[in-house]
C-alpha positions as CSV (number, residue, x, y, z in Angstrom):
1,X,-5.8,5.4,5.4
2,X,-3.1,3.7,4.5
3,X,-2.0,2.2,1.1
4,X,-3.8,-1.0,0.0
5,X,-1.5,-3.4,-1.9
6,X,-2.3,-2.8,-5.8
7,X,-5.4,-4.1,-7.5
8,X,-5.7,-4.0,-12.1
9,X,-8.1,-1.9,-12.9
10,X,-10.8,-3.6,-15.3
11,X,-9.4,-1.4,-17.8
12,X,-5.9,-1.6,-17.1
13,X,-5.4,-5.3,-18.9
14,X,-1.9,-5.3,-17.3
15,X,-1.5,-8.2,-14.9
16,X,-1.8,-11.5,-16.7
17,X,-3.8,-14.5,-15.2
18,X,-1.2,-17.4,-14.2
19,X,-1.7,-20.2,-11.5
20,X,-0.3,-18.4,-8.9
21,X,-3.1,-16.0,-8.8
22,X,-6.2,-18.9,-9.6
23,X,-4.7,-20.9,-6.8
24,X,-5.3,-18.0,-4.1
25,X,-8.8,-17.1,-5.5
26,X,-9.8,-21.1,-5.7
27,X,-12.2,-21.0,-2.7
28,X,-14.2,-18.1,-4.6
29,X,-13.8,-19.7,-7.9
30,X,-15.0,-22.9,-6.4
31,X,-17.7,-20.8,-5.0
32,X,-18.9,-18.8,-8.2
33,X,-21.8,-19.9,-10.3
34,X,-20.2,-18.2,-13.7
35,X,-23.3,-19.4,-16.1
36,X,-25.3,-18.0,-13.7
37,X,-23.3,-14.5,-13.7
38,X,-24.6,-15.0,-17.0
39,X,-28.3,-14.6,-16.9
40,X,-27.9,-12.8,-13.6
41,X,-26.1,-10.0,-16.4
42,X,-29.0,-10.5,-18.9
43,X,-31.7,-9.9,-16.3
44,X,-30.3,-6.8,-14.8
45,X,-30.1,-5.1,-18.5
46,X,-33.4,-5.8,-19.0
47,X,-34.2,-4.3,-16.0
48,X,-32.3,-0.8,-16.6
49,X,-32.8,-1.4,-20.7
50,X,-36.3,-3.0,-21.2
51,X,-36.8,-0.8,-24.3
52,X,-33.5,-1.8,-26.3
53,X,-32.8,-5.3,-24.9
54,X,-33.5,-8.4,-26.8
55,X,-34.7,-11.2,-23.9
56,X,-32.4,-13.5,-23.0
57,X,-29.8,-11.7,-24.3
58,X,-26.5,-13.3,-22.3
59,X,-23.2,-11.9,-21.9
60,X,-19.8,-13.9,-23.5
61,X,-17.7,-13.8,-19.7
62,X,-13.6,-13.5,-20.6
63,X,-10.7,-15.2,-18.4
64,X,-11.0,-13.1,-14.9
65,X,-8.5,-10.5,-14.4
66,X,-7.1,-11.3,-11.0
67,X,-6.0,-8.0,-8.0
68,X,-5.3,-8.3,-4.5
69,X,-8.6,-8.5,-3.0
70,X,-10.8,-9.0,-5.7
71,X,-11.4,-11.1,-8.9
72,X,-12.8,-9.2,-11.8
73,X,-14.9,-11.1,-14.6
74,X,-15.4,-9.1,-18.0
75,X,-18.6,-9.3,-19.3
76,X,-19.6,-8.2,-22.8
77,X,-23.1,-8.4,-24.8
78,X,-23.6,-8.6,-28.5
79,X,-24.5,-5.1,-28.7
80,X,-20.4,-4.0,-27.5
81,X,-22.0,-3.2,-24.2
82,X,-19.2,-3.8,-21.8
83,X,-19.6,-4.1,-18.2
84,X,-17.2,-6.0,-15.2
85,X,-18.3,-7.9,-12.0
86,X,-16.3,-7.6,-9.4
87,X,-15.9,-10.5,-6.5
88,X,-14.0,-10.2,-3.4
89,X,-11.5,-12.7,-2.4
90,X,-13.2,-13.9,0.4
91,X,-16.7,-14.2,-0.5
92,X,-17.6,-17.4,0.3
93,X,-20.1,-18.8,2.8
94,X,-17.3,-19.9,5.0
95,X,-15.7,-16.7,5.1
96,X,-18.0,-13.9,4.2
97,X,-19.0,-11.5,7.3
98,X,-20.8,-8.5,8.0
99,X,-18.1,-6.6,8.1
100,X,-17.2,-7.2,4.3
101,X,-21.2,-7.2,3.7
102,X,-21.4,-3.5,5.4
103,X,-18.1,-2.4,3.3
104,X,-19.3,-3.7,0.3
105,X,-22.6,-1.7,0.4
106,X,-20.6,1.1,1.1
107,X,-18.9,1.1,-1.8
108,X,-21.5,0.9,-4.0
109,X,-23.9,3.2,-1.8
110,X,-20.8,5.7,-2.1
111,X,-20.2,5.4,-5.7
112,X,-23.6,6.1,-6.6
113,X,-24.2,8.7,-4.2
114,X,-20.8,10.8,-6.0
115,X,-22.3,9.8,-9.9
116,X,-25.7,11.4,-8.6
117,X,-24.1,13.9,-7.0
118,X,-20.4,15.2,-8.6
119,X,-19.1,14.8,-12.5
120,X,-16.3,12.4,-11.0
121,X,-15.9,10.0,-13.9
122,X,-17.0,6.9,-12.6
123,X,-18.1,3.5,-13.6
124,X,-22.1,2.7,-13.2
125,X,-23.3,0.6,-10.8
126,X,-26.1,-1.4,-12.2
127,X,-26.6,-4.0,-9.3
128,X,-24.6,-5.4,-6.5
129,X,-25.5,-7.9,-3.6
130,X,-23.7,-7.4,-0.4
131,X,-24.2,-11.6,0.7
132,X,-23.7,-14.8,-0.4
133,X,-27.5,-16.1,-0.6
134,X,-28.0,-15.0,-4.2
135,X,-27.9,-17.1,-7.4
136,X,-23.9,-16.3,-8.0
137,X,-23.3,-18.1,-4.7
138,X,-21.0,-15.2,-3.8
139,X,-21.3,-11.0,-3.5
140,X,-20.9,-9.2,-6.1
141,X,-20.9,-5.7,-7.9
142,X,-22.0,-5.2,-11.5
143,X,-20.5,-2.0,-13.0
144,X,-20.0,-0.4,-16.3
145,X,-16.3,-1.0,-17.9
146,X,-14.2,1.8,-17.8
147,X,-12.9,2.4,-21.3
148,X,-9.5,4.1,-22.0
149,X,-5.5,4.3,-20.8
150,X,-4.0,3.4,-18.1
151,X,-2.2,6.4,-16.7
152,X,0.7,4.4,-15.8
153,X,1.1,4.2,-19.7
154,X,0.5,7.7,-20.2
155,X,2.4,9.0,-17.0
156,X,5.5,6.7,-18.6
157,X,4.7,7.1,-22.1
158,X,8.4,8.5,-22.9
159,X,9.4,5.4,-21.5
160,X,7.1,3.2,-23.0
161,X,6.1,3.8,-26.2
162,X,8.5,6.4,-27.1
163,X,6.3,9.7,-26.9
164,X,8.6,13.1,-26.6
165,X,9.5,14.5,-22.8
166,X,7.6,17.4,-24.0
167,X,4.2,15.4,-24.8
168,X,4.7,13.4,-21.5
169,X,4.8,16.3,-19.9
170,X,1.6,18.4,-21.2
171,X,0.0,14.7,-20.4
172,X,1.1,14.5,-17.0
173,X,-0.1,17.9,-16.6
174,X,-3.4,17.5,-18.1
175,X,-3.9,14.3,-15.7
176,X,-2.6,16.1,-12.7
177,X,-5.3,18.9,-14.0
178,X,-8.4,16.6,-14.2
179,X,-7.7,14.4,-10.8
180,X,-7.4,18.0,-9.0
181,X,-10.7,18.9,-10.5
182,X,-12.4,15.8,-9.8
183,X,-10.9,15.4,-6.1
184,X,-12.2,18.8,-4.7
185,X,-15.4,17.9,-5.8
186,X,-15.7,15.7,-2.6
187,X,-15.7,18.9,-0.2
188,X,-19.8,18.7,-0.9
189,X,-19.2,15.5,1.5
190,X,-17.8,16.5,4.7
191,X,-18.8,15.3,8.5
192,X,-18.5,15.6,12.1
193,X,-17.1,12.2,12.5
194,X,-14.8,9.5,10.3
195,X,-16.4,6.3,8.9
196,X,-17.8,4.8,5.9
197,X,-21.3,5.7,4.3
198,X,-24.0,3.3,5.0
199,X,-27.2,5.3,3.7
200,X,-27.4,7.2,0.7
201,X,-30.9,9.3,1.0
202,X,-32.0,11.5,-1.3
203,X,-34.0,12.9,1.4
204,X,-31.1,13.9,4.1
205,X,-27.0,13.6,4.4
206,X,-25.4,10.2,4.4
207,X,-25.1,8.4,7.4
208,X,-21.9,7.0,8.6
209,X,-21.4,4.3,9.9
210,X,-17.9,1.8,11.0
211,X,-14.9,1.1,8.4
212,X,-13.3,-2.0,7.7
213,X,-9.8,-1.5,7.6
214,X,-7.0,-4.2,6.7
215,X,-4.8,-5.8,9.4
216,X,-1.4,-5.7,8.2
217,X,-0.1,-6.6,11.6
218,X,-2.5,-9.6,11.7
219,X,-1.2,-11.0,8.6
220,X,2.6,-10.4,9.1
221,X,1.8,-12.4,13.0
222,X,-0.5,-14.9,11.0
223,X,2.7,-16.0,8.5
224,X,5.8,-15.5,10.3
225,X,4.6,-16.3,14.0
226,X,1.5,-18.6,13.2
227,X,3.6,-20.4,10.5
228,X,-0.1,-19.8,8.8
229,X,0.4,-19.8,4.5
230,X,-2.9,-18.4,4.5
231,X,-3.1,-15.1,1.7
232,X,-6.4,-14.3,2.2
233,X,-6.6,-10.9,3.4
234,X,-7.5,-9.8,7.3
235,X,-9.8,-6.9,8.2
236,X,-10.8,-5.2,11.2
237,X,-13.4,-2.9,11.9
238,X,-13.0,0.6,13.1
239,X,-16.0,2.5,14.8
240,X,-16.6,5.9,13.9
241,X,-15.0,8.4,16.0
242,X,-14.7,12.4,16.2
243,X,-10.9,12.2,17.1
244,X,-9.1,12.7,13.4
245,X,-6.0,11.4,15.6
246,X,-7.8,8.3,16.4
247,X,-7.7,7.3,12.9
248,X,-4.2,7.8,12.5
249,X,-3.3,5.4,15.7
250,X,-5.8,3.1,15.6
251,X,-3.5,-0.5,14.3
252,X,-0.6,1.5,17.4
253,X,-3.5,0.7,19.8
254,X,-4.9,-2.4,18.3
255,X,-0.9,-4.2,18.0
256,X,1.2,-2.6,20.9
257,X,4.9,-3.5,20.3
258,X,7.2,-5.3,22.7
259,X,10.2,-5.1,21.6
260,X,12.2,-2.0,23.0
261,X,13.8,-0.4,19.6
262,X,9.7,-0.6,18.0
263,X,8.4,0.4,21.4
264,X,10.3,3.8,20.7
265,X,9.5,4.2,16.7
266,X,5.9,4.0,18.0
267,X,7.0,7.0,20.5
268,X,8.2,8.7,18.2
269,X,6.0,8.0,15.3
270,X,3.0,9.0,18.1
271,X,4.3,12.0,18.9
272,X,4.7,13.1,15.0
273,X,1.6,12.1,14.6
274,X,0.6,14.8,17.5
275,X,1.7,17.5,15.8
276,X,-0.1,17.4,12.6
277,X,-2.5,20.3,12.4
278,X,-6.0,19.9,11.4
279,X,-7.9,23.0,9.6
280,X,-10.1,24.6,11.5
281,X,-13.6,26.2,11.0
282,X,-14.4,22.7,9.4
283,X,-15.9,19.5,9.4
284,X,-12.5,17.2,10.5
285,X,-13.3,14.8,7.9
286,X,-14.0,14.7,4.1
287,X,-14.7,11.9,2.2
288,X,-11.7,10.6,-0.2
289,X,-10.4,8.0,-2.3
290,X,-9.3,4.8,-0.5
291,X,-6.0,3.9,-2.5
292,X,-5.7,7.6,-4.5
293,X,-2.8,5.9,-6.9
294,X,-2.1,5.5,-10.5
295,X,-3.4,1.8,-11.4
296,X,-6.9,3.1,-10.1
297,X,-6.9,6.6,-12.8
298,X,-8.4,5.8,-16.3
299,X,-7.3,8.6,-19.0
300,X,-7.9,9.0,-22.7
301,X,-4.4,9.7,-24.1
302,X,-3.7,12.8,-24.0
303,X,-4.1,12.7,-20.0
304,X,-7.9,13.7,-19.5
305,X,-9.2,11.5,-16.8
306,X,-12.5,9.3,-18.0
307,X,-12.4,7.1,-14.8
308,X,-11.6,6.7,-11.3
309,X,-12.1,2.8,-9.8
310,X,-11.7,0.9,-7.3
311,X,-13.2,2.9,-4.1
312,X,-13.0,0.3,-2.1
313,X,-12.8,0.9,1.7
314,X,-13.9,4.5,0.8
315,X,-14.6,6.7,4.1
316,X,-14.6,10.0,5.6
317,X,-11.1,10.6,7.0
318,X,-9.1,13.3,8.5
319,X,-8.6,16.4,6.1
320,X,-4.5,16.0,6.9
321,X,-5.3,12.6,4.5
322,X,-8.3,13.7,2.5
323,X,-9.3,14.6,-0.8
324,X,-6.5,17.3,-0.9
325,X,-3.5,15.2,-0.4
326,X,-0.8,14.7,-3.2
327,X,-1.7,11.4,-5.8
328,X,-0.2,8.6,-3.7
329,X,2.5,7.8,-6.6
330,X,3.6,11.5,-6.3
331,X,4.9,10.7,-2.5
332,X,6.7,7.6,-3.3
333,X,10.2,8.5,-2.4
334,X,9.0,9.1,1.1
335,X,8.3,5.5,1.4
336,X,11.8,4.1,1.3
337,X,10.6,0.3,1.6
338,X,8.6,0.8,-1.8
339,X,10.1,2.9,-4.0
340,X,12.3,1.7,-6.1
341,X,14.2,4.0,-8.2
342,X,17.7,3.5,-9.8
343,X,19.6,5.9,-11.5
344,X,20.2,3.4,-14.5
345,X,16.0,3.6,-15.1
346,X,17.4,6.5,-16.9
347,X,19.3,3.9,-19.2
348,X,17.3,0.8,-19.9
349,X,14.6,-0.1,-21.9
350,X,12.3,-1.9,-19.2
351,X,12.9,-2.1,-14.9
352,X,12.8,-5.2,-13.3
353,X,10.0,-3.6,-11.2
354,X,7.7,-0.7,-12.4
355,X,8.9,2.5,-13.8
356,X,10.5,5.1,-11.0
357,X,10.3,9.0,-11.3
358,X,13.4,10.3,-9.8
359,X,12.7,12.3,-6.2
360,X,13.7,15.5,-8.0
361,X,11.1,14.7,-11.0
362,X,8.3,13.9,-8.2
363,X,9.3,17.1,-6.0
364,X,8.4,18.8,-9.7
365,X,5.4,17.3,-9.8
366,X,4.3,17.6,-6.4
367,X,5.1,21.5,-6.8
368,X,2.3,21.3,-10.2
369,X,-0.6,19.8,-8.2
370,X,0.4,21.8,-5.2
371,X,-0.3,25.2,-7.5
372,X,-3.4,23.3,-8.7
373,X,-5.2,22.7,-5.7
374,X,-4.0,26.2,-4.2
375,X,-6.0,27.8,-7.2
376,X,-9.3,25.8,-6.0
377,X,-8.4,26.5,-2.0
378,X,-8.2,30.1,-3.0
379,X,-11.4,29.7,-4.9
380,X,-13.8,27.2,-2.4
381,X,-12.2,28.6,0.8
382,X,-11.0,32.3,0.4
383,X,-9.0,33.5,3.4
384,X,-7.6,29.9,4.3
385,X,-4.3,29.9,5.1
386,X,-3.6,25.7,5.7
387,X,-2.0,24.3,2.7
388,X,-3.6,20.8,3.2
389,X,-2.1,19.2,0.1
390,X,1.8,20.2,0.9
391,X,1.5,19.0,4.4
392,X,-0.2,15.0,3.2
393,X,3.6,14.6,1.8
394,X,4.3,13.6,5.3
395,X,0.9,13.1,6.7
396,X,0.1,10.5,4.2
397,X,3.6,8.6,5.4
398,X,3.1,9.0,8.8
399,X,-0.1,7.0,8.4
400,X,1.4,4.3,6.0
401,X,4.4,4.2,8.5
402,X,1.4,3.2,11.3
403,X,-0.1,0.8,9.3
404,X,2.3,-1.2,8.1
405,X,5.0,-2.4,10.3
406,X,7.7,-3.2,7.6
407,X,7.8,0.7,6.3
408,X,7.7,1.8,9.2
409,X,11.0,2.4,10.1
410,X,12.2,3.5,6.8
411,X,9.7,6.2,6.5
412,X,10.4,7.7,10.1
413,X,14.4,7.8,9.5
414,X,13.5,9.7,6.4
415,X,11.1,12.0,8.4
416,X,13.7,12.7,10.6
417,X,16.5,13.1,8.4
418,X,14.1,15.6,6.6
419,X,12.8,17.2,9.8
420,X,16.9,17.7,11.3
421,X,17.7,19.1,7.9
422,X,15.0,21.9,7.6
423,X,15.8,22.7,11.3
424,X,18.7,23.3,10.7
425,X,20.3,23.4,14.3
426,X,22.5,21.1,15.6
427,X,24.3,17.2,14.8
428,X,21.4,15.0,14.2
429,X,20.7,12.0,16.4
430,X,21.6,8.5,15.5
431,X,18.3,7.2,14.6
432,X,17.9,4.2,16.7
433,X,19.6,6.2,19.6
434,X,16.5,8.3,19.3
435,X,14.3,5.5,19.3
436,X,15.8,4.1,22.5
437,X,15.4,7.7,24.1
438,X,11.9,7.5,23.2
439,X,11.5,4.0,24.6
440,X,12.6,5.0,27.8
441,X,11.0,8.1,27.8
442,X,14.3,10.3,28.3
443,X,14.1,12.3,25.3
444,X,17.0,15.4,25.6
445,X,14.9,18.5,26.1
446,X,16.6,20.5,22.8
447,X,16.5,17.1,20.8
448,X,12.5,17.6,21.2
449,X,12.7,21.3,20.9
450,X,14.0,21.0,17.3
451,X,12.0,17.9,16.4
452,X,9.3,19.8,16.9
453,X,10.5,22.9,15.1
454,X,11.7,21.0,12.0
455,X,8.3,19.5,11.5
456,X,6.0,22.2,11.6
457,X,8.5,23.7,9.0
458,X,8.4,20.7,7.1
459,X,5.3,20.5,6.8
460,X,4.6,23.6,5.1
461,X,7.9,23.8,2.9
462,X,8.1,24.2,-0.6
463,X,9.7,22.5,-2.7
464,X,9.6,19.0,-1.0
C-alpha cells in the first residue's frame, strides 16, 4: 500500500555498514549462527547442484549490507556462484511471530510462483525458513544475487558519471520500457479479494490469505508519546477483504485522530478516497509490487531491467494501486514531505540528499510510461476506457497520505491545490479552513460540488 522506508538492494552496494546500522540489528546479529549460514549454503547447493558440487564446498560470507528491515549477508562459492541471505530485523525468538512467519512465506511462495509463472527477472529462491528453530537460529531466505546497475545510477547517470542528456534519456526510456513489460505481466494474477498469497499450487490458483502491513502510527505513538527509543519496526495484520476501499482506510480505522484540525484531514482525505473509481468487469485486485521504487530495479547499463527485488509485503491490492500505477519515484513531487528538489541540483556536483528530477522532468516521464502502459491496455483489454496508470498519480498519494501521518497533510494541500486548479471555478479555500469544515461536518455545498468536480478531472488529466 503505502511506501516502505528504503531497503539496498543486494546488488545495489550503496549504503555502507557503520555502527549506527550494527547497533539496531544487534539482537539478530546476536541471534545469527554465521558459520552455520555457512554449511547451511553448502548443503542447499548440493541439494539443487548434486552433479557439479564438490562436498563440503562452503561459501566466504562478506560484511552484511544493512536496509530497513532486513540485514543481507553476501555469500559467494569458489566456483563465482553468488547468492544473498536475507534476515529480517526482528527475527529473533523473542520477537519473531506468525505474522512475520506467514509474510515471509509469502514472499518467497510469491516469488516463486511469478519465476514459474512470468519472465519477470527475478532472483532464485533456493531455500527459506519462515521460523527461528533452524540451525541459523533466525528465518531466513536464500536467493540468487542479482548482478548489474543500480537504476538510480543509470536514471542519474548524467549526473553521476557524466553520460550525455541524450544517453540518459534513451536509458531512462529503455528502463521505463522493460518495468512496463514486466509489471503487466502480473494481470495473470488477479482475485476476488485483497491479501497476501499463502499457497502456491501447481494444481489450482493461489490462495490468499491476511497481509502484514507496517504501523507507522504505532511507531510515531511508540517514540514521541511512549518516550520508547525502540527502531524495530511494528506490523499489523490486515484480513482479507472484498472492499478495495477497505484497504485504502484501514490504519484511518485502526488510529482515529482526536485532535480537531486531523479529525478533518481524515474527512477530507476519506472522502477523496470515496471517489476513486475502480474498473469494472474485473477482479478488484491484482497482485503488485510492494515498494515499486528505484533502489528495488536492477538494470544492465543501458536501462534493460535484469532484476526486480525486494517483494516484501507483496499482496493483491486494489487495481487504483496495482501493477499499473506510475514507478513510485515518478510521483515524488506529489509527496511534498519527501521530495526534495532544489533548483541548484541543476548546479552542483552531488545533493546533500539523493538526486531530484524536477516536477516538470517527472510530468515528462510520467507522460512516457503513461503511452507505454496504454499500448498494453489497448492490447490485454481492448475496449477499456479507465486509464489506471494516470489516475495512481493521486491514488498512490492518497494512500501514502493514509498511512503515514507526517505526509499526510502535505500531500492533501497539494491534492487540493491541484484539484481547485483543474476546476477551475471559484477562490480556493484556505486549507485548514477546509479541514475545520470537515471536522464539523459543515462543508459549503459548492465548496463540495467543485471538490468533487476537480478530482474526477484530475484524475484522468494529462499532462500531470
Amino acid at each position: 500500500m503505502a511506501q516502505p522506508r528504503i531497503e539496498p538492494s543486494p546488488s545495489l552496494h550503496s549504503r555502507d555498514n557503520n555502527d549506527e546500522d550494527a547497533e539496531l540489528f544487534s539482537a539478530v546479529l546476536s541471534a545469527l549462527d554465521k558459520e552455520q549460514l555457512a554449511v547451511l549454503a553448502s548443503a542447499v547447493l548440493q541439494r539443487i547442484q548434486p552433479l557439479h558440487t564438490r562436498p563440503n564446498t562452503k561459501p566466504s560470507i562478506a560484511e552484511p549490507l544493512f536496509g530497513s528491515y532486513h540485514v543481507l549477508f553476501p555469500l559467494t562459492f569458489d566456483t563465482g556462484l553468488r547468492w544473498i541471505a536475507k534476515i529480517p530485523i526482528n527475527g529473533t525468538k523473542r520477537k519473531w511471530d506468525e505474522l512475520s512467519a506467514a509474510a515471509l512465506a509469502s514472499e518467497a511462495k510469491t516469488i516463486r510462483l511469478l519465476k514459474r509463472e512470468t519472465a519477470i527477472p527475478l532472483p532464485d529462491i533456493f531455500d527459506f525458513s519462515p521460523t527461528t528453530q533452524n540451525a541459523l537460529g533466525c528465518p531466513y531466505i536464500l536467493m540468487g544475487f542479482v548482478s548489474g546497475t543500480p537504476l538510480y545510477d543509470v536514471w542519474f547517470g548524467h549526473r553521476m558519471n557524466g553520460a550525455s542528456p541524450d544517453i540518459v534519456h534513451s536509458r531512462r526510456v529503455r528502463a521505463l520500457e522493460s518495468i512496463a513489460s514486466a509489471m503487466v505481466q502480473l494481470d495473470k494474477f488477479t482475485f476476488q479479494t485483497s491479501g497476501c498469497i499463502v499457497s502456491d499450487s501447481t494444481q489450482s490458483p493461489p490462495t490468499i490469505g491476511p497481509t502484514r502491513r507496517v504501523d507507522h502510527k504505532a511507531m510515531l505513538d511508540r517514540w514521541f508519546i511512549h518516550q520508547d527509543p525502540d527502531d524495530d519496526p511494528m506490523y499489523i495484520e490486515c484480513a482479507v477483504s472484498s472492499d478495495p476501499k477497505q484497504l485504502y482506510t484501514f490504519m484511518l480505522d485502526i488510529h482515529p485522530e482526536h485532535n480537531s484540525i486531523s479529525q478533518g484531514l481524515v474527512a477530507l482525505l476519506r472522502q477523496l478516497i470515496s471517489w476513486i473509481p475502480e474498473p469494472c468487469g474485473m477482479d478488484p485486485f491484482v497482485l503488485a509490487h510492494p515498494d515499486f521504487d528505484i533502489q528495488n530495479f536492477i538494470v544492465s547499463e543501458e536501462g534493460e531491467l535484469l532484476g526486480l527485488i525486494d517483494w516484501d509485503g507483496v499482496a493483491a491490492v486494489p487495481r487504483s494501486l496495482g501493477n499499473e500505477r506510475y514507478p513510485g519515484w515518478l510521483t515524488r513531487d506529489w509527496d511534498p514531505a519527501m521530495y526534495g528538489y532544489k533548483k541548484s541540483m541543476e548546479y552542483v556536483d552531488e545533493p546533500e540528499g539523493v538526486w531530484e528530477d524536477s516536477p516538470q522532468c517527472l510530468a515528462y516521464y510520467r507522460s512516457i510510461y503513461d503511452g507505454i502502459m496504454a499500448r498494453y491496455r489497448v492490447e490485454r483489454r481492448p475496449g477499456s476506457e479507465t486509464n489506471i496508470c494516470r489516475m495512481s498519480l493521486v491514488a498512490e498519494n492518497l494512500a501514502i497520505a493514509a498511512e503515514n501521518p507526517p505526509r499526510r497533510s502535505a500531500i492533501l494541500q497539494k491534492m487540493v491545490e491541484e484539484i481547485w486548479a483543474t476546476a477551475g471555478e471559484g477562490e480556493e479555500p484556505d486549507f485548514i479552513d477546509l479541514a475545520n469544515m470537515f471536522a464539523e461536518n459543515k462543508v459549503d455545498v459548492l465548496v463540495m460540488e467543485r471538490l468533487e468536480k476537480g478530482f474526477h478531472i484530475l484524475l484522468s488529466k494529462e499532462g500531470l
